[in-house]
C-alpha positions as CSV (number, residue, x, y, z in Angstrom):
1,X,-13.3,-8.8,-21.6
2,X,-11.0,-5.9,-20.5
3,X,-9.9,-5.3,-16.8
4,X,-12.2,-2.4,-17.1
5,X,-15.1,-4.2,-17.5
6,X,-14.3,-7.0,-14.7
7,X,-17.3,-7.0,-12.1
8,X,-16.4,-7.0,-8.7
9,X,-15.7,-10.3,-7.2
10,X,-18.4,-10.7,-3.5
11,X,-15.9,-12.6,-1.1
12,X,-17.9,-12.8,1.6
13,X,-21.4,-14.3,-0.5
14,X,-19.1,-16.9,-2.3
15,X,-17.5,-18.3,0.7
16,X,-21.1,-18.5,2.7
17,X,-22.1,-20.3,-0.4
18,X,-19.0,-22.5,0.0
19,X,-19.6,-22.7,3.5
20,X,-16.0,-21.6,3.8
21,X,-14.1,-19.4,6.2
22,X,-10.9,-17.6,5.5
23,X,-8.0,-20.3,6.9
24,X,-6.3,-17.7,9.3
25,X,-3.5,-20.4,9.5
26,X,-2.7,-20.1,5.6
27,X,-2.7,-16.4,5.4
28,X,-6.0,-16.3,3.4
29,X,-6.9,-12.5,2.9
30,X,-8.6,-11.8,-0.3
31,X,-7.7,-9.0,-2.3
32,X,-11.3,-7.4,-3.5
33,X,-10.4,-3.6,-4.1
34,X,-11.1,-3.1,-8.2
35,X,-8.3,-0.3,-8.0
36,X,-6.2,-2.3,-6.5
37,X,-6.3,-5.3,-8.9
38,X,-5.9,-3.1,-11.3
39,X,-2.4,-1.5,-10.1
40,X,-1.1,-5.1,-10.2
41,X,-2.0,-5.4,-13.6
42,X,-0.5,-2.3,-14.5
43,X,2.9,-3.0,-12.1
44,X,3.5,-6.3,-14.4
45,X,3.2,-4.6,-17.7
46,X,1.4,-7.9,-19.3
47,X,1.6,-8.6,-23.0
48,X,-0.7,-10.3,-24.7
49,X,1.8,-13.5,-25.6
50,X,2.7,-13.6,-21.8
51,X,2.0,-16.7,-19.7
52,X,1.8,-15.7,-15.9
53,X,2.0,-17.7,-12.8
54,X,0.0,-17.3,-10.3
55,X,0.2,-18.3,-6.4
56,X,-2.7,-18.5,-4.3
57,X,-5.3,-17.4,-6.5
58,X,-7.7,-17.4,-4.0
59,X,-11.1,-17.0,-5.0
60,X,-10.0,-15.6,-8.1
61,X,-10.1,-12.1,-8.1
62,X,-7.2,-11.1,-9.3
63,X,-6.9,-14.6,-11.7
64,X,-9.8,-13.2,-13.7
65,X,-7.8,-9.9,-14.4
66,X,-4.3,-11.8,-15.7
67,X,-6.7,-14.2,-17.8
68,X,-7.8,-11.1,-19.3
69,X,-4.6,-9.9,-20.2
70,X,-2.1,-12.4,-20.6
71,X,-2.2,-15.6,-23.3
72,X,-2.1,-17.9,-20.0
73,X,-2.4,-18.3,-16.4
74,X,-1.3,-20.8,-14.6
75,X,-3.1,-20.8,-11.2
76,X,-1.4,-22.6,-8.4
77,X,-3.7,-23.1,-4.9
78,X,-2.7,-24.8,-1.8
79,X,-6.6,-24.8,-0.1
80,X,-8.3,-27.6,-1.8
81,X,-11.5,-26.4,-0.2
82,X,-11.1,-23.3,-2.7
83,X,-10.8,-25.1,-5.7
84,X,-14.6,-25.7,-6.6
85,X,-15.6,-22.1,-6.1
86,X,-12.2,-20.6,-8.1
87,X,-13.5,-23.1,-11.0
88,X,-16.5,-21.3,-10.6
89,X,-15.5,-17.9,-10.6
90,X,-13.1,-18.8,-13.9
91,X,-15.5,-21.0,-15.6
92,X,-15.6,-18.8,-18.4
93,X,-12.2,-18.2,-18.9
94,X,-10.6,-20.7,-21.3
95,X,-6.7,-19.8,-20.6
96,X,-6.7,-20.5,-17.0
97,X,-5.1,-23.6,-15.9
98,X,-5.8,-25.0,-12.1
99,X,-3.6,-27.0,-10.2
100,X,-4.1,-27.7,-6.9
101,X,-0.7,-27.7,-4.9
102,X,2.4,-26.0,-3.1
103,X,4.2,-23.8,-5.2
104,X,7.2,-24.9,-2.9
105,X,7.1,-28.2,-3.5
106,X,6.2,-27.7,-7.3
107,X,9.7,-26.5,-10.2
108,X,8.1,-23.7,-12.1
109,X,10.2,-25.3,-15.0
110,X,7.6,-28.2,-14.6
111,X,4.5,-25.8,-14.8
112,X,5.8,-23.5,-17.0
113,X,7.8,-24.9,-20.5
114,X,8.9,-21.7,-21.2
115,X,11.3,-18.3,-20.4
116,X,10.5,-14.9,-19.8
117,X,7.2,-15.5,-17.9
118,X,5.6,-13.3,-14.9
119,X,4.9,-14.2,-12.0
120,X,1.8,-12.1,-10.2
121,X,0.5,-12.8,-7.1
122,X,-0.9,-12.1,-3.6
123,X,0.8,-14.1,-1.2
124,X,0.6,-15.2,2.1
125,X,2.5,-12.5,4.1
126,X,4.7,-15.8,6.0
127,X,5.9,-17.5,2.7
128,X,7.5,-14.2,1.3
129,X,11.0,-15.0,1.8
130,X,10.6,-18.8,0.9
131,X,8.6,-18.3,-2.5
132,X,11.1,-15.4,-3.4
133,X,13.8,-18.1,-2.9
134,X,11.9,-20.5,-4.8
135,X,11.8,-18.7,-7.9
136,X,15.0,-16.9,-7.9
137,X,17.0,-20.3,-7.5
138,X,14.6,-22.3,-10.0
139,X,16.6,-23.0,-13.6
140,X,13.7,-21.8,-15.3
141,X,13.7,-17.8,-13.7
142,X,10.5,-15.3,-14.8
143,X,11.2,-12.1,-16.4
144,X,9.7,-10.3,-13.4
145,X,8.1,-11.1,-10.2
146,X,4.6,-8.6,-9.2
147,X,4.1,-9.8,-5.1
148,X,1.4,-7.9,-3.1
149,X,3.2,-8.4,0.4
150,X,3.4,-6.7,3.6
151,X,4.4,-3.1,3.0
152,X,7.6,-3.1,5.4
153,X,9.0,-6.3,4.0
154,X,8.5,-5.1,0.3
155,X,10.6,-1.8,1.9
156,X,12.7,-4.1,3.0
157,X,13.4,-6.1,-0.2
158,X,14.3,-2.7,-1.6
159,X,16.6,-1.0,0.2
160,X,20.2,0.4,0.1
161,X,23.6,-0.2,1.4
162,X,23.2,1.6,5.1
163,X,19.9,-0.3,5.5
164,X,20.8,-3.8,4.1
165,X,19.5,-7.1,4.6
166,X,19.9,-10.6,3.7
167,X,16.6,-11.2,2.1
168,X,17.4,-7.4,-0.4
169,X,20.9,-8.7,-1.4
170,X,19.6,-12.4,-2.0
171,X,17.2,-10.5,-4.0
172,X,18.8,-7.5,-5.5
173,X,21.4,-10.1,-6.9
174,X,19.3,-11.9,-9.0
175,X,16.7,-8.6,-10.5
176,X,16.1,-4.6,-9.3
177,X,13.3,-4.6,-7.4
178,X,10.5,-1.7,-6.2
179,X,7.4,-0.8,-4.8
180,X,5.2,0.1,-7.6
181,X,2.1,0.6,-5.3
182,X,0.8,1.0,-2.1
183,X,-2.6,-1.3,-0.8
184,X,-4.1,-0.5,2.4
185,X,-5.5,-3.3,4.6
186,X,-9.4,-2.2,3.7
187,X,-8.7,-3.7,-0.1
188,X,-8.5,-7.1,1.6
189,X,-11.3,-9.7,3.0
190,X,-10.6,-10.4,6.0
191,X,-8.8,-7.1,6.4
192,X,-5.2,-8.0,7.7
193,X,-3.7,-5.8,10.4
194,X,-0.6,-4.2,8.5
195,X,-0.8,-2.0,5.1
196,X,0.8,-3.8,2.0
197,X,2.6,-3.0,-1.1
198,X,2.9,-4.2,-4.8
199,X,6.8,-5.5,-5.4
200,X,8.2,-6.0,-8.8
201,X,11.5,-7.4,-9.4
202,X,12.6,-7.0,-12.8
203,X,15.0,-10.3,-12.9
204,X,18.9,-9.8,-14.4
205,X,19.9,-11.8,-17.8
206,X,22.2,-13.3,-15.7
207,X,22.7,-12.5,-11.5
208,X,25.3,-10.0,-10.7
209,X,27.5,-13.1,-8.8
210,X,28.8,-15.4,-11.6
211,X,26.5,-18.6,-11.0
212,X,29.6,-20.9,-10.1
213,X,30.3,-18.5,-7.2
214,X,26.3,-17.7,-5.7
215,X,26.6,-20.5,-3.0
216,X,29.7,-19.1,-1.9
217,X,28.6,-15.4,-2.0
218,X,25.3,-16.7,0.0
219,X,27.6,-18.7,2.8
220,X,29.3,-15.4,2.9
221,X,26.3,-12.8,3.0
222,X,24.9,-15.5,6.1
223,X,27.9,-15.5,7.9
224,X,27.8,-11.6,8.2
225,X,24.6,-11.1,9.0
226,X,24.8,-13.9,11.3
227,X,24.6,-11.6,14.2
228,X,23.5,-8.0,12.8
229,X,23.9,-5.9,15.8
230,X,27.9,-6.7,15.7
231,X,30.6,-5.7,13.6
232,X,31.7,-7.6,10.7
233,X,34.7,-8.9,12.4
234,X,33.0,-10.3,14.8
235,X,30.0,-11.6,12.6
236,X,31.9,-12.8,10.3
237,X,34.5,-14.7,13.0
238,X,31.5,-16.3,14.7
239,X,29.9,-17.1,11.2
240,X,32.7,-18.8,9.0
241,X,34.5,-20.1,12.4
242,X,37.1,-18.5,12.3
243,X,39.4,-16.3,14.8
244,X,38.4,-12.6,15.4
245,X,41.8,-11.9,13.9
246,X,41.8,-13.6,10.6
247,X,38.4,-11.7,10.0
248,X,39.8,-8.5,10.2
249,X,42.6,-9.6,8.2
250,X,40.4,-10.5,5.2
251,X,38.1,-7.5,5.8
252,X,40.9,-5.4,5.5
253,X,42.7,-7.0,2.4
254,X,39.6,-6.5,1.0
255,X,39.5,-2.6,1.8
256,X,36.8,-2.9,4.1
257,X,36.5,-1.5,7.7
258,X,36.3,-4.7,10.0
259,X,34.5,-2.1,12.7
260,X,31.6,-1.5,9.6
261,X,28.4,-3.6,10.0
262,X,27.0,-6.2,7.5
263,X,23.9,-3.9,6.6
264,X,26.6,-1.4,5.2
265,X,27.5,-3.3,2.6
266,X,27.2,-3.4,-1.2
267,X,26.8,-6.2,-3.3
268,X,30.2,-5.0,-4.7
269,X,31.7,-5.2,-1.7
270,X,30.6,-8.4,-0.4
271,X,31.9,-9.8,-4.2
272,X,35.1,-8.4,-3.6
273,X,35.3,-9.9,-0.5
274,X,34.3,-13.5,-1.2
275,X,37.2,-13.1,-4.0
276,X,39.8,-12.4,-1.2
277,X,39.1,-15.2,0.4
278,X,39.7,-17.4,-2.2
């Protein structure tokens, strides 16, 4: 079956069936908009030898479209209480594979015996920064990551020196990300109160900070935006312990304006740095 031909999914009928609510507390807001589903497909650019990894499928709505187009999903749910009715809804899809568990307590090397797979999901806004984490630091990285997430925080993700922050250089350090598409909050049962957005991060070979060196450059980056509305002397002073004097002395050394502020930075710049302390 293609995506094209993929009937709508009838949230609200299949959890009265269930007798089931959406769990405010785990984020639960199910993605039902056709269109929508099928700009996520599009965003991850699915092959048909691709194995993707899904979190949260839900009820599976969107599940239903990677089964279509990928050679296998792996489907990873937290809400037990949604597993009989996702088994429903994929019954006749022969490449999906359930588990029922945390993705933050599960290695994707475990679920997944294999490189260069995708990762495309609709998470739960509050675990954005943790499952990011999860997957950039796991030895066995995808090729690309497709999130539907809050629309600011996907804005976020993406932007440039002048506008930095610690979750866009732990992320912009491992892939390039963008917003490949914009979802507004009707798409969603239960409607959540913000607008979201589709984010792909196409993941480096390799990250831009030589692996021997990331814990260092992530101390660093953590130090300086330790306190955010300060300047990097002072940041970084309070952040690494040491004096308000030293810190300009190794901002300087390092060519950089101890008066600047951490969301100034490059990536460059922070390497450079980290390498002048050494």
């Amino acid at each position: 079956m293609s995506v094209n031909q993929i009937p709508p999914l009838n949230t609200q009928a299949l959890l009265k069936q269930y007798r089931l609510h959406a769990h405010k507390g785990l984020g639960q807001n199910f993605l039902e908009d056709p269109f929508a589903l099928e700009e996520i497909i599009a965003a991850a650019e699915i092959q048909p030898t691709d194995t993707a990894l899904e979190i949260g499928p839900g009820l599976g709505s969107l599940t239903r479209y990677l089964a279509a187009s990928a050679k296998k999903v792996i489907a990873v749910e937290l809400d037990g209480n949604l597993i009989p009715p996702l088994k429903e809804v994929l019954a006749s899809y022969q490449n999906v594979h359930i588990i029922h568990g945390d993705i933050l307590k599960l290695s994707p090397k475990d679920l997944i015996n294999e490189d260069h797979y995708l990762v495309v999901a609709n998470i739960p806004y509050y675990i954005t920064s943790a499952v990011i984490r999860h997957l950039l630091e796991n030895p066995s990285k995808p090729r690309r990551i497709v999130l539907t997430i809050q629309k600011e925080v996907a804005q976020r993700i993406c932007a440039k020196p002048g506008d930095m922050s610690l979750l866009a250089l732990s992320v912009q350090v491992y892939g390039a990300p963008r917003v490949a598409a914009h979802i507004p909050a009707d798409a969603f049962f239960p409607a959540p109160k913000v607008d979201s957005a589709v984010l792909v991060v196409d993941i480096f070979p390799s990250p831009l900070i030589k692996e021997e060196l990331l814990d260092s450059f992530f101390k660093l980056i953590k130090a300086g935006f330790s306190q955010k509305r300060k300047t990097l002397r002072n940041s970084l002073s309070s952040g690494l312990h040491i004096s308000p004097v030293n810190a300009a002395e190794l901002l300087t050394r390092a060519g950089i304006d101890p008066q600047r502020r951490a969301e100034t930075l490059s990536i460059e710049e922070w390497e450079h740095l980290m390498k002048n302390m050494q």
